[in-house]
N, C-alpha and C positions, 0 to 999 in steps of 0.2 A: 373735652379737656381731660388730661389725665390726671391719676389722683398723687399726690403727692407720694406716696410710698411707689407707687408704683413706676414714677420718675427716676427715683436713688435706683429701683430693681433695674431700670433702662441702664441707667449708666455701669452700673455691675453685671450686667450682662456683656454689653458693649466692651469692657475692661475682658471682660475673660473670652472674647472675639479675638484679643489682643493675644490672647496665650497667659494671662495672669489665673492663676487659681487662688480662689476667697478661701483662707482656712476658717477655724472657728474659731479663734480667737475673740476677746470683748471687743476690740478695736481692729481691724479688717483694714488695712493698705492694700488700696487700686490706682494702679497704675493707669492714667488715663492722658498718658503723653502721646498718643495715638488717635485723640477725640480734640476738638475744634475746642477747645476752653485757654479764658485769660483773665489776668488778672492786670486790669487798667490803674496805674496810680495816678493821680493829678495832684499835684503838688498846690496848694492855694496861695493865694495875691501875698498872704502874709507873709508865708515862708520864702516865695520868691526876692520879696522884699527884704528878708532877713539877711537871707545869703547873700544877698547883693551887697551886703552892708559892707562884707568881709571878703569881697570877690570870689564868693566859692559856688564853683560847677559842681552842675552833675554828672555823671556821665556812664552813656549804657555799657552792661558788663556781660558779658556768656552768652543768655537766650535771649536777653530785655533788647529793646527795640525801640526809639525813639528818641527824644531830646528834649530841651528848654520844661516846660510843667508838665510834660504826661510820656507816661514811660509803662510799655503795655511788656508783661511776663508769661509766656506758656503756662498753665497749670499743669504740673505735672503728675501728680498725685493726691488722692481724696484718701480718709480713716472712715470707714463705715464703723457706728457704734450705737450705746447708749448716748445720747445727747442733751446735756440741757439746753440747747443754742433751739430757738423759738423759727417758727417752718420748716419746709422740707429739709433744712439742716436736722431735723427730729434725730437721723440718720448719721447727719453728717460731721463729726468730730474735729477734725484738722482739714485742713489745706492747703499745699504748697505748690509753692514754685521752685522747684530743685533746676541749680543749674543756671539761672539768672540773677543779676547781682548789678547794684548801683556803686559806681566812685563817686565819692563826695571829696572834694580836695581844693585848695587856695595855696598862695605862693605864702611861704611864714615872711613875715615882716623884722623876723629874726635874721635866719639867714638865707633868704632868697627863694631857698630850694622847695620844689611841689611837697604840700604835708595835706592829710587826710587818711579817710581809713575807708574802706567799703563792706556793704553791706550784700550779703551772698544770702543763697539757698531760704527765701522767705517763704514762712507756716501762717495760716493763720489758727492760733488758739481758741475755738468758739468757747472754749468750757473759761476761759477765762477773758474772754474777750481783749485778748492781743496778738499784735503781731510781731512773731519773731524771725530773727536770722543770725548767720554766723557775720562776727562783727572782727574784723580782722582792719587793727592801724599798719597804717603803710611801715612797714619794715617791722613789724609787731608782729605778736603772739595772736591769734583766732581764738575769739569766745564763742564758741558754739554755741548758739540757737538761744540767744541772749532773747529778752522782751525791749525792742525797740518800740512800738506804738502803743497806747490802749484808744480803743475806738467806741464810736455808736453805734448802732444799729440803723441807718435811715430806711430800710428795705431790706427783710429778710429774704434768704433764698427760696425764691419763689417760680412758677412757672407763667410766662406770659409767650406772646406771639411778635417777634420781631418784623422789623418793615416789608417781608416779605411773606408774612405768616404762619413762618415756623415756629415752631415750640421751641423756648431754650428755657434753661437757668437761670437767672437774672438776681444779682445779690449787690447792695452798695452798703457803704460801710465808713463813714463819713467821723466828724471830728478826728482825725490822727492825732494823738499829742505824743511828745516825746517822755516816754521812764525817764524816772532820775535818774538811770543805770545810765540809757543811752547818753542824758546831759552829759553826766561826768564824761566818756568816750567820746561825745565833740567837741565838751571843753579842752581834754590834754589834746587830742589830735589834732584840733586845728587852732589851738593855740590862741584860743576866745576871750575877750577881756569881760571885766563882771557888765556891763551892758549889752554885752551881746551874750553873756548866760541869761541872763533875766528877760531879752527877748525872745529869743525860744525856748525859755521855760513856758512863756504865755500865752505861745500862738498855736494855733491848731494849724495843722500841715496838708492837709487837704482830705484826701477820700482815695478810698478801691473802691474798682467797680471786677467784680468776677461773672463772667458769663459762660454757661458750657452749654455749649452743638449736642444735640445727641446726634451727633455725624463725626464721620472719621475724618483725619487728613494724615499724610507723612509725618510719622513719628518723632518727636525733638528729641535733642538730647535730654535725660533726666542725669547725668553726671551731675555730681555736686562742683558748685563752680569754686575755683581757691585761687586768690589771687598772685600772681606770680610777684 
């Protein structure tokens, strides 16, 4: 089994395979759009439940892939640093998924017409335990790299042997809840009366799961996604 530091050096060597060079900066961006890593969301029974209330879809955007509760994103970039984030994150600062992006939208009951806002380019913050992205309402102004989630920890990033007995990364990341920030942004955008603020002020929205290969594949896009 390899040692945890010795893991993060795998994938930073891997990234500069890729043509990236680590400067020395406190906090070090690798690119690692070139490496088998994702970041799973599963949306829970609640949330499904919630948006059903108000007939609102999700729906995949740029690099994200999937539909109805689980919606899987390319990682496309790691911050090597100082860390307070507990295991092999010792290392590990940020994480993103540049490039992939959720439409969240329903028809308004005002006047007919599709309303919603999507959520593009998601980090995760370990130093402060959230996850952010650029939060742009349909025909609105983009709030860059707003804090939509705060989360648990069920499983720090760690290394285990998947079902065919490779080594990977393995990290889950469970209770989602939504900021006040985000409330306010689904309240105006989709146009939510005060029982459906107070339902998803309460419900926890499901979980990430983040996994990285230390194996290559065909490079994604890392463009940041912007909604047209």
């Amino acid at each position: 089994m390899l040692a945890r530091l010795s893991c993060v050096r795998h994938i930073a060597i891997a990234a500069m395979g890729l043509g990236i060079a680590m400067g020395a900066q406190a906090q070090t961006r690798v690119s690692i759009n070139g490496l088998v890593a994702d970041s799973v969301q599963v949306f829970s029974q609640d949330a499904m439940d919630a948006y059903a209330i108000k007939a609102v879809t999700v729906s995949a955007r740029g690099n994200t892939a999937g539909g109805g509760d689980t919606f899987r994103m390319p990682i496309t970039e790691i911050y090597l640093g100082n860390s307070k984030y507990v295991g092999i994150g010792g290392g590990i600062v940020k994480g993103g998924a540049v490039g992939s992006a959720l439409d969240i939208s329903c028809l308004s009951e005002i006047t007919g017409q599709r309303i919603g806002l999507t959520l593009a380019n998601f980090r995760i913050d370990y130093h402060r335990k959230l996850v952010m992205a650029d939060v742009t309402p349909h025909g609105g102004q983009t709030i860059a790299n707003q804090a939509v989630y705060t989360y648990k920890v069920r499983r720090a990033m760690a290394i285990e042997a998947d079902a065919s007995g490779k080594l990977v990364l393995d990290e889950r990341l469970v209770g989602l809840r939504m900021t006040p920030n985000m409330v306010a942004q689904m309240t105006q955008s989709l146009e939510l009366d005060e029982i459906s603020v107070a339902v998803i002020e309460s419900i926890e929205f499901g979980e990430l799961k983040q996994k990285i290969d230390i194996a290559f594949r065909a490079p994604v896009s890392a463009t940041p996604y912007t909604p047209q």
